[in-house]
Kinemage of the C-alpha trace (Angstrom):
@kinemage 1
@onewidth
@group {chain A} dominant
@subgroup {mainchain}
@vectorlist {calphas} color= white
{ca unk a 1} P -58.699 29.348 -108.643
{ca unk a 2} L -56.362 29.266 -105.559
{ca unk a 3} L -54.769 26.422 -107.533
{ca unk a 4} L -53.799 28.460 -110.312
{ca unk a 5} L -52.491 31.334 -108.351
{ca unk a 6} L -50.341 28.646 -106.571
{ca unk a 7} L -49.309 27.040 -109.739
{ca unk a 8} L -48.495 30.492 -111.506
{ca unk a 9} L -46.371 31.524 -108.003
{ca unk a 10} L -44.260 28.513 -108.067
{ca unk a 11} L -43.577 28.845 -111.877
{ca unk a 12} L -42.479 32.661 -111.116
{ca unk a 13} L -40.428 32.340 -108.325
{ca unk a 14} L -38.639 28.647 -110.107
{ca unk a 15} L -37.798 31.264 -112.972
{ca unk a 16} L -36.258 33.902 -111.124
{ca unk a 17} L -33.838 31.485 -109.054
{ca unk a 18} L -33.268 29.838 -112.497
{ca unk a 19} L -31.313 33.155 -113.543
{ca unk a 20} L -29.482 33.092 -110.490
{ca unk a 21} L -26.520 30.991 -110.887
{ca unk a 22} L -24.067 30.167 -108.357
{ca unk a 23} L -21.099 31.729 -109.999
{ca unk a 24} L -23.108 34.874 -108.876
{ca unk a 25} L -21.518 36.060 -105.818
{ca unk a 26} L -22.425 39.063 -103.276
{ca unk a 27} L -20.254 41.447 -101.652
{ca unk a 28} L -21.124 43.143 -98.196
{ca unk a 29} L -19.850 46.706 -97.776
{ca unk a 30} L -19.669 48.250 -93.849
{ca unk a 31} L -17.684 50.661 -92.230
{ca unk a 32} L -15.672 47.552 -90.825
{ca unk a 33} L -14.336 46.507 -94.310
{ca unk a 34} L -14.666 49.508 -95.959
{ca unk a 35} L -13.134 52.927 -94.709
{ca unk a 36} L -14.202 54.869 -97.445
{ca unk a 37} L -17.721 54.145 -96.980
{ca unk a 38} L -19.177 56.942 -94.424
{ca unk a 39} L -21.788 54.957 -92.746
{ca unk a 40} L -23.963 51.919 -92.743
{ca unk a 41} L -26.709 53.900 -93.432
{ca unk a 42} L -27.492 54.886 -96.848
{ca unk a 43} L -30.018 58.128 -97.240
{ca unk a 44} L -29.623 57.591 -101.128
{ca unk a 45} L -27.543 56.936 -103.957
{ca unk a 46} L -27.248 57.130 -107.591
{ca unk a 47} L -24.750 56.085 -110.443
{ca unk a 48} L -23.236 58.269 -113.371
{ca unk a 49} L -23.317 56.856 -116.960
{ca unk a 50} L -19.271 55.640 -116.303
{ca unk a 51} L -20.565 53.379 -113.679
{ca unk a 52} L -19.386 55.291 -110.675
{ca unk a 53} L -21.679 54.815 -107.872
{ca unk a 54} L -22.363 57.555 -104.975
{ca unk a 55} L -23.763 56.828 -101.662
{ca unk a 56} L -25.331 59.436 -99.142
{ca unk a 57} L -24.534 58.381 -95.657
{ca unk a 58} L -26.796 59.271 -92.150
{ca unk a 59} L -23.997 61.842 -91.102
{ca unk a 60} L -20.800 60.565 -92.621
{ca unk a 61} L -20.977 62.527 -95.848
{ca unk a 62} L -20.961 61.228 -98.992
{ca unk a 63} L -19.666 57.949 -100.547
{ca unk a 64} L -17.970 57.082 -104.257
{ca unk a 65} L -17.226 53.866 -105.253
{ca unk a 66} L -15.549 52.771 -108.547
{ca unk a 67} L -15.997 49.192 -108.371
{ca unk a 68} L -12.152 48.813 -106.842
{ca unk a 69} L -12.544 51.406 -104.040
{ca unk a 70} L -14.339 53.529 -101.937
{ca unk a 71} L -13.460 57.374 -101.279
{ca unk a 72} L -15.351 59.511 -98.647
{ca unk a 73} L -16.203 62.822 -98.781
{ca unk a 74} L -17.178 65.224 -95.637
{ca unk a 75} L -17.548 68.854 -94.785
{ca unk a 76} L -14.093 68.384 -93.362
């Protein structure tokens, strides 16, 4: 039985990094690279049907990226 579970484990995780390809590339968004972006630490976030994402910071306010950049919003 522990065999099988094994088995069915490696077959799983061999399909997932079968879909990842290496043209697929990650970006990493901080307040060093990004000044739009309020703080590191997202509370929440949540996307409109256009694709525009919106990020909740830990104090900095609130977040909207358009996939080319980043504008901040406060209660300044």
């Amino acid at each position: 039985m522990k065999n099988h579970k094994f088995l069915a484990t490696v077959i799983v995780l061999t399909l997932v990094m079968a879909g990842i390809s290496a043209a697929d590339t990650w970006t990493t968004y901080n307040t060093s690279n990004t000044p739009g972006l309020g703080n590191n630490t997202i509370k929440g976030a949540a996307v409109e049907t256009g694709g525009i994402k919106w990020f909740g910071t830990n104090g900095g306010g609130v977040s909207k990226f358009t996939g080319a950049s980043w504008q901040k919003y406060t209660t300044s």
